[in-house]
N, CA and C atoms as an extended XYZ file, in Angstrom:
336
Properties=species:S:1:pos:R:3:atomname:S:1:resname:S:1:resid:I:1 pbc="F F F"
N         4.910        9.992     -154.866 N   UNK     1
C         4.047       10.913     -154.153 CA  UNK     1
C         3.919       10.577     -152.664 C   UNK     1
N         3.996        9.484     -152.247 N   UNK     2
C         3.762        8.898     -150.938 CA  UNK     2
C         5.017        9.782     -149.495 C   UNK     2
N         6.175        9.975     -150.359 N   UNK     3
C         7.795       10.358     -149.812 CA  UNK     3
C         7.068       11.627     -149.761 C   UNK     3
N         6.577       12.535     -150.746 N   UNK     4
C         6.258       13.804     -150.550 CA  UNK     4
C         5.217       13.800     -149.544 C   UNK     4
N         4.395       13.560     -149.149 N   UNK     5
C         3.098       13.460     -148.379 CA  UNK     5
C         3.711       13.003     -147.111 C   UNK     5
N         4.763       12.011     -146.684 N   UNK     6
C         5.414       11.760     -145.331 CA  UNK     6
C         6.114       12.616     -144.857 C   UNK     6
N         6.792       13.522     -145.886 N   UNK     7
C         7.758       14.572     -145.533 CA  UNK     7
C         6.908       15.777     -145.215 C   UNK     7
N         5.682       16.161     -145.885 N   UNK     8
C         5.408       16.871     -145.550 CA  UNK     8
C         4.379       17.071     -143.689 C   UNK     8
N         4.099       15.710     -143.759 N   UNK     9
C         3.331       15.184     -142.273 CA  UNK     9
C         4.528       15.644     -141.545 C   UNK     9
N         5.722       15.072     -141.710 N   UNK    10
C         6.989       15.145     -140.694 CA  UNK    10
C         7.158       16.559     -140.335 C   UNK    10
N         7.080       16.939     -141.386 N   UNK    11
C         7.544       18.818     -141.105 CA  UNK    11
C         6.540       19.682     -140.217 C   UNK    11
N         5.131       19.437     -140.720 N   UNK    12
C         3.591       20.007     -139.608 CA  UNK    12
C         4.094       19.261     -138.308 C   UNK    12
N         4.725       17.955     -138.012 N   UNK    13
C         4.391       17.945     -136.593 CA  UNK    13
C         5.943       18.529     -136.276 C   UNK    13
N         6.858       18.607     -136.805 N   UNK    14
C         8.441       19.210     -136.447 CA  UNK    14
C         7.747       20.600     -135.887 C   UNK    14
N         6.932       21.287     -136.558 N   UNK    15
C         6.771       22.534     -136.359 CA  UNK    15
C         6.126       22.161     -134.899 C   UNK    15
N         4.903       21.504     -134.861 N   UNK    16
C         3.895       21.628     -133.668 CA  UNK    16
C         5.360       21.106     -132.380 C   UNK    16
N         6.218       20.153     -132.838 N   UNK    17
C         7.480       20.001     -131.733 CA  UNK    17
C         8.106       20.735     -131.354 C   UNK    17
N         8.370       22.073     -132.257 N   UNK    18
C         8.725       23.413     -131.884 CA  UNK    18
C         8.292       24.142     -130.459 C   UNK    18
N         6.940       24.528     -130.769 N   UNK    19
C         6.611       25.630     -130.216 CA  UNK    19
C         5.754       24.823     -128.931 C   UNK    19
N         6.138       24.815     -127.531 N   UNK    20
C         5.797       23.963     -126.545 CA  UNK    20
C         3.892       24.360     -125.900 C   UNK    20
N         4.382       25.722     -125.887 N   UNK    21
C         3.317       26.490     -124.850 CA  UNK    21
C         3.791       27.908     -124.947 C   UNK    21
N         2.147       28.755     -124.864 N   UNK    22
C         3.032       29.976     -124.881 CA  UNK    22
C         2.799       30.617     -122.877 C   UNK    22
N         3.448       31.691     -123.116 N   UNK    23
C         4.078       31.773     -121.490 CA  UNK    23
C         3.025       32.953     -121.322 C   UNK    23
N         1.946       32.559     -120.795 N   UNK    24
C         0.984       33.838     -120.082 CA  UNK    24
C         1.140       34.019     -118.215 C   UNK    24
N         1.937       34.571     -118.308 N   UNK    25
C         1.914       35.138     -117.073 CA  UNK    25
C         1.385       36.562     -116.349 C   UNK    25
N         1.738       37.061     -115.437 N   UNK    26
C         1.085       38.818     -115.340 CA  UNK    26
C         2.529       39.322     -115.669 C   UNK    26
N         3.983       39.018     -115.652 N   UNK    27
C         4.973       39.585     -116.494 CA  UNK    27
C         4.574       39.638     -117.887 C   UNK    27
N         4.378       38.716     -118.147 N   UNK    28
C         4.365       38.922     -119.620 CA  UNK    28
C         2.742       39.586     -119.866 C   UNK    28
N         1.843       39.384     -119.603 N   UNK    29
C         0.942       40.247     -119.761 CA  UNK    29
C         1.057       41.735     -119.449 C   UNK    29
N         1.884       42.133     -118.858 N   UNK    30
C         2.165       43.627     -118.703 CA  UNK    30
C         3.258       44.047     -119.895 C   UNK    30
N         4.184       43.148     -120.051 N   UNK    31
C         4.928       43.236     -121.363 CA  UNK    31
C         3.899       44.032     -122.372 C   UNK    31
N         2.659       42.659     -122.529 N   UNK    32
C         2.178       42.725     -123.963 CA  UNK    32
C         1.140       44.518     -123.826 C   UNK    32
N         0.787       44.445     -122.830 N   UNK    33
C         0.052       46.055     -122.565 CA  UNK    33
C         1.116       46.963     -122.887 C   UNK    33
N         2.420       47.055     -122.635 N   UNK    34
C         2.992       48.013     -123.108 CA  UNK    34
C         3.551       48.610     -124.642 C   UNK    34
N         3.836       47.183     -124.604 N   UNK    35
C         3.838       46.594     -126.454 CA  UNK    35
C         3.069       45.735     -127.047 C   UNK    35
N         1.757       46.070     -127.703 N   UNK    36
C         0.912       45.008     -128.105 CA  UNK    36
C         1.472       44.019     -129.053 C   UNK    36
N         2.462       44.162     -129.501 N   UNK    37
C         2.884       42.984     -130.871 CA  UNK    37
C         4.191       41.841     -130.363 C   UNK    37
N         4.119       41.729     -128.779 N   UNK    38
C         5.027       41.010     -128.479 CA  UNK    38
C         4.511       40.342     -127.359 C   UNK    38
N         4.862       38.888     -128.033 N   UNK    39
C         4.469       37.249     -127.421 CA  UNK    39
C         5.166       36.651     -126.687 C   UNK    39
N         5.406       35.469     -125.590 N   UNK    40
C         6.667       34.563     -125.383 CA  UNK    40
C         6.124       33.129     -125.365 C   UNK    40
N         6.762       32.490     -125.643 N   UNK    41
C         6.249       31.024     -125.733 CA  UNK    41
C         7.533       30.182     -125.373 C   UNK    41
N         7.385       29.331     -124.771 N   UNK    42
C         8.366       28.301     -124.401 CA  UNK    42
C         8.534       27.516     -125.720 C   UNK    42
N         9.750       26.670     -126.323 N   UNK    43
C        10.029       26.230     -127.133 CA  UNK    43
C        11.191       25.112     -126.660 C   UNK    43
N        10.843       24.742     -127.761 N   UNK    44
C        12.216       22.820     -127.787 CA  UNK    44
C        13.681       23.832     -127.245 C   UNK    44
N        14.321       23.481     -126.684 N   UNK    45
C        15.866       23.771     -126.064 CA  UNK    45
C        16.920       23.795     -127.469 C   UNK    45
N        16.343       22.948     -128.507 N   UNK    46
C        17.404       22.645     -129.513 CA  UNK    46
C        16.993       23.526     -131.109 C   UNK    46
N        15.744       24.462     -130.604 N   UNK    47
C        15.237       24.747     -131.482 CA  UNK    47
C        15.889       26.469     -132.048 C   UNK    47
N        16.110       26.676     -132.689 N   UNK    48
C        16.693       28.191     -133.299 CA  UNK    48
C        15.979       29.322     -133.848 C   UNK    48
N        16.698       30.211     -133.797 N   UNK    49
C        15.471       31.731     -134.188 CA  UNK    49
C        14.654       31.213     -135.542 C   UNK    49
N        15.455       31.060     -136.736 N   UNK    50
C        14.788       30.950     -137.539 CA  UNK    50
C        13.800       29.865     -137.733 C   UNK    50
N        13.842       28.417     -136.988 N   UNK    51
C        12.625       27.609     -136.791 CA  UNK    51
C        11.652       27.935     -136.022 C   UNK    51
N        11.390       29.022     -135.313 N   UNK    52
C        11.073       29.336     -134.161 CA  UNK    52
C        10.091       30.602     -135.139 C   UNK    52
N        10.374       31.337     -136.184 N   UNK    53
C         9.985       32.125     -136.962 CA  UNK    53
C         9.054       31.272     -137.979 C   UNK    53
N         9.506       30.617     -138.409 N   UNK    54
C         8.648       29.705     -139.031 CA  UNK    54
C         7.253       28.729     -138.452 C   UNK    54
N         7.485       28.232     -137.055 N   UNK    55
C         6.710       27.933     -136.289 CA  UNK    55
C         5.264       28.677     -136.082 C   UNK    55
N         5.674       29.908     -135.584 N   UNK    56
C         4.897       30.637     -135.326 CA  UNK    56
C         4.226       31.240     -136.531 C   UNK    56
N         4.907       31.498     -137.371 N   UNK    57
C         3.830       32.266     -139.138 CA  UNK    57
C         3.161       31.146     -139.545 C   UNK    57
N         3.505       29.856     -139.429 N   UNK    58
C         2.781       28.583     -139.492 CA  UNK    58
C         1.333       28.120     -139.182 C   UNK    58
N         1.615       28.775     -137.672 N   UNK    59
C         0.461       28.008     -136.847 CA  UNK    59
C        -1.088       29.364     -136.557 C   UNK    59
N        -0.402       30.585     -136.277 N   UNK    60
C        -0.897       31.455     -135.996 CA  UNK    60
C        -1.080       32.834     -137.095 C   UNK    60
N        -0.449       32.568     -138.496 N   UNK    61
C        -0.675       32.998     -139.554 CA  UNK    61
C        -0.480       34.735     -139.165 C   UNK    61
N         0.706       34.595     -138.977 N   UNK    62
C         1.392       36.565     -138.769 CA  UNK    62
C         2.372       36.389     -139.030 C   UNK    62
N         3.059       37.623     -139.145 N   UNK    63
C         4.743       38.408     -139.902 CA  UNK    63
C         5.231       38.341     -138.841 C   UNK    63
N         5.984       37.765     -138.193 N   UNK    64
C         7.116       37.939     -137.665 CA  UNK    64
C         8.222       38.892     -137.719 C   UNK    64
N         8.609       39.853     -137.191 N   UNK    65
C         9.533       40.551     -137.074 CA  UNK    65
C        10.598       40.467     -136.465 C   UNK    65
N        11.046       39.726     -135.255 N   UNK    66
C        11.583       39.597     -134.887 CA  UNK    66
C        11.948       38.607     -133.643 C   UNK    66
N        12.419       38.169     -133.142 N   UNK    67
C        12.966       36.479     -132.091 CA  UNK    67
C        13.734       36.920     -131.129 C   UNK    67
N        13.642       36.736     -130.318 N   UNK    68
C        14.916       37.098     -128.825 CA  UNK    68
C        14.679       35.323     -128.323 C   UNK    68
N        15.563       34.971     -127.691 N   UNK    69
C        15.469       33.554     -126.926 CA  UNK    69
C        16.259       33.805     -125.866 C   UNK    69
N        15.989       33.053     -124.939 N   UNK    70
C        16.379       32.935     -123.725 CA  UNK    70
C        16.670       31.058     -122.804 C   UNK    70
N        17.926       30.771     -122.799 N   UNK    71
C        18.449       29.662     -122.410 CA  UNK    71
C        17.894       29.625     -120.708 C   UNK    71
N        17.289       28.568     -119.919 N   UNK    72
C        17.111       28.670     -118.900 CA  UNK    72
C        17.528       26.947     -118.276 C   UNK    72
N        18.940       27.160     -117.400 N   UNK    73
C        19.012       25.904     -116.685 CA  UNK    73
C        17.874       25.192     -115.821 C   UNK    73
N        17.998       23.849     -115.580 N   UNK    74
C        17.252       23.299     -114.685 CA  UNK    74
C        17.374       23.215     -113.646 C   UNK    74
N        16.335       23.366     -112.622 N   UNK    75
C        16.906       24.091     -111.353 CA  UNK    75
C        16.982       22.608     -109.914 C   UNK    75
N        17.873       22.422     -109.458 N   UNK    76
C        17.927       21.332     -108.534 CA  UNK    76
C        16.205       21.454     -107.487 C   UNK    76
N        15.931       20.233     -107.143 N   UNK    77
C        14.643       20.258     -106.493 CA  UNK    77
C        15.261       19.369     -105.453 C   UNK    77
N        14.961       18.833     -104.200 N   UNK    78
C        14.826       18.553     -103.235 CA  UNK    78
C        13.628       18.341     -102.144 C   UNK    78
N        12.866       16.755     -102.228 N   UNK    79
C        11.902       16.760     -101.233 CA  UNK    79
C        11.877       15.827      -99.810 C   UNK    79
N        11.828       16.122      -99.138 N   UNK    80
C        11.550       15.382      -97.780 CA  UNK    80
C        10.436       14.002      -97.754 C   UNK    80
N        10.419       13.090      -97.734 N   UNK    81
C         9.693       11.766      -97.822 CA  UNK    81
C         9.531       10.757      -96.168 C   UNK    81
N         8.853       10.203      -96.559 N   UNK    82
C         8.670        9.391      -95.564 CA  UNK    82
C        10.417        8.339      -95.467 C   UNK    82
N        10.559        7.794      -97.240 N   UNK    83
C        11.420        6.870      -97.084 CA  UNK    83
C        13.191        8.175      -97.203 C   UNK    83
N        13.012        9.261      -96.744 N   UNK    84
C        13.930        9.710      -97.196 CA  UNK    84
C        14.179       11.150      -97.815 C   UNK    84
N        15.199       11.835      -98.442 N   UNK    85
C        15.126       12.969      -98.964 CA  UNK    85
C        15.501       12.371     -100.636 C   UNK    85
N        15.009       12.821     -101.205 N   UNK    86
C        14.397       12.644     -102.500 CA  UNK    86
C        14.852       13.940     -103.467 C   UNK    86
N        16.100       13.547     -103.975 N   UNK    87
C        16.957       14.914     -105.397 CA  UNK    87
C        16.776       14.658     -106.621 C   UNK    87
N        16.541       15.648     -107.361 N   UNK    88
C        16.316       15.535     -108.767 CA  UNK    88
C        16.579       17.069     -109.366 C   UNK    88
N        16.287       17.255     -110.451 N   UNK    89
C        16.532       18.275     -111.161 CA  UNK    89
C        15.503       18.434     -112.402 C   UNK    89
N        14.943       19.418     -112.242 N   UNK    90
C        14.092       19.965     -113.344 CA  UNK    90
C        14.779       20.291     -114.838 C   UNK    90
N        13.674       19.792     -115.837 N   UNK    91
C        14.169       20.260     -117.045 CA  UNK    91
C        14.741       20.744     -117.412 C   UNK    91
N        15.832       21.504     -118.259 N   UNK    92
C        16.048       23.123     -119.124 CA  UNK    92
C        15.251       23.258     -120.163 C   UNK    92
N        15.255       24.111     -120.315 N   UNK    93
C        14.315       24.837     -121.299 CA  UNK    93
C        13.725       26.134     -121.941 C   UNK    93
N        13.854       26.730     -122.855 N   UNK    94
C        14.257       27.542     -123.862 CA  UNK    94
C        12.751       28.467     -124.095 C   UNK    94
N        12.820       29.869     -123.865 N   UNK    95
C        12.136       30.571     -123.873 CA  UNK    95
C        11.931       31.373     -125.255 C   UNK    95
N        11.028       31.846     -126.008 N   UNK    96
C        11.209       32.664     -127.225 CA  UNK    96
C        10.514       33.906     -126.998 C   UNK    96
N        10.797       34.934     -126.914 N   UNK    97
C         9.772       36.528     -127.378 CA  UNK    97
C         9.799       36.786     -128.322 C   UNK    97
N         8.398       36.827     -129.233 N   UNK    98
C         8.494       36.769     -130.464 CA  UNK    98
C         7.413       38.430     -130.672 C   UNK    98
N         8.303       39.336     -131.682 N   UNK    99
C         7.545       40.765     -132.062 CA  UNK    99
C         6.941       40.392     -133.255 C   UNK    99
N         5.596       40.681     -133.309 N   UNK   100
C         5.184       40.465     -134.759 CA  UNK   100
C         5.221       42.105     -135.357 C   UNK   100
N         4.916       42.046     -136.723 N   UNK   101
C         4.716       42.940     -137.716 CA  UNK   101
C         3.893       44.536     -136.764 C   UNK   101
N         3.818       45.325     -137.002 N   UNK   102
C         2.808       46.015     -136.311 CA  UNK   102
C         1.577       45.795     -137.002 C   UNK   102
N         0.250       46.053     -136.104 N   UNK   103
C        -0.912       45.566     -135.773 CA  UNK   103
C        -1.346       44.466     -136.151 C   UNK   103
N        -0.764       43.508     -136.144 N   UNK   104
C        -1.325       41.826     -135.747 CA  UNK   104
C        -0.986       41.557     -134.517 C   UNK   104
N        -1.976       40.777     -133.770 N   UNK   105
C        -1.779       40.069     -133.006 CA  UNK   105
C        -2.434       38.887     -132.784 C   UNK   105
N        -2.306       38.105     -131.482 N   UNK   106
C        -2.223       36.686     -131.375 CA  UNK   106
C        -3.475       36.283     -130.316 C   UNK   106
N        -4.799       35.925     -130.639 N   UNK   107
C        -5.222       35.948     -129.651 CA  UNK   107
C        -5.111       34.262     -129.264 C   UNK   107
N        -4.762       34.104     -128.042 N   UNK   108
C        -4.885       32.651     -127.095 CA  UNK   108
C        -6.084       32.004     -126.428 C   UNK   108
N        -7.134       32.961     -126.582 N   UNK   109
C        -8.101       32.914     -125.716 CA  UNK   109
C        -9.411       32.500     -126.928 C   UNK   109
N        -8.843       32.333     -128.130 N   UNK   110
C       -10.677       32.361     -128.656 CA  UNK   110
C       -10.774       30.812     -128.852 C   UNK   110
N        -9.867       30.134     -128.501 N   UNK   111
C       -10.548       28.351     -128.779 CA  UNK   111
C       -11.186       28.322     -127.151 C   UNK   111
N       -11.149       28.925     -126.323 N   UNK   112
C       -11.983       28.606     -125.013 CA  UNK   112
C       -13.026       28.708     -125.245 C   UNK   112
């Protein structure tokens, strides 16, 4: 019983490793006014539609209908310093729009 109970801990936080943040912006808030049943959330880079479906019916308890993802490179940065100019490169990282079922939705705002 102990193997079942670790595996299952492993899998709740695999999921919570999934799904990063979801993406509230005024794009995507005008999205969701036009279509109320569609979300975006940033997600793991290595993560796939169908974990990404599961994630979300998981955590936020809705039908999923459907997944679009979006691959986004990391973008070179460059800063000016006292000791110098200073290069690096930002993350990549993997976008999801997720349509739920019609009339469910997701509210983000009621744990405030």
């Amino acid at each position: 019983m102990p193997l079942l109970r670790n595996f299952l801990t492993h899998k709740e936080n695999k999921d919570m490793g999934i799904i990063i943040k979801p993406v509230i912006t005024e794009k995507m808030t005008a999205i969701t006014e036009k279509r109320p049943n569609r979300y975006a959330f940033r997600v793991s880079p290595a993560a796939n539609k169908l974990e990404i479906r599961i994630a979300i019916e998981g955590m936020y308890s809705v039908t999923v209908k459907d997944v679009n993802t979006m691959n986004y490179s990391g973008k070179h940065k460059s800063r000016y310093t006292k000791s110098g100019l200073i290069s690096g490169k930002q993350a990549a990282f993997k976008k999801a729009i997720v349509t739920l079922k019609e009339g469910e939705t997701i509210d983000f705002f009621s744990n405030i």
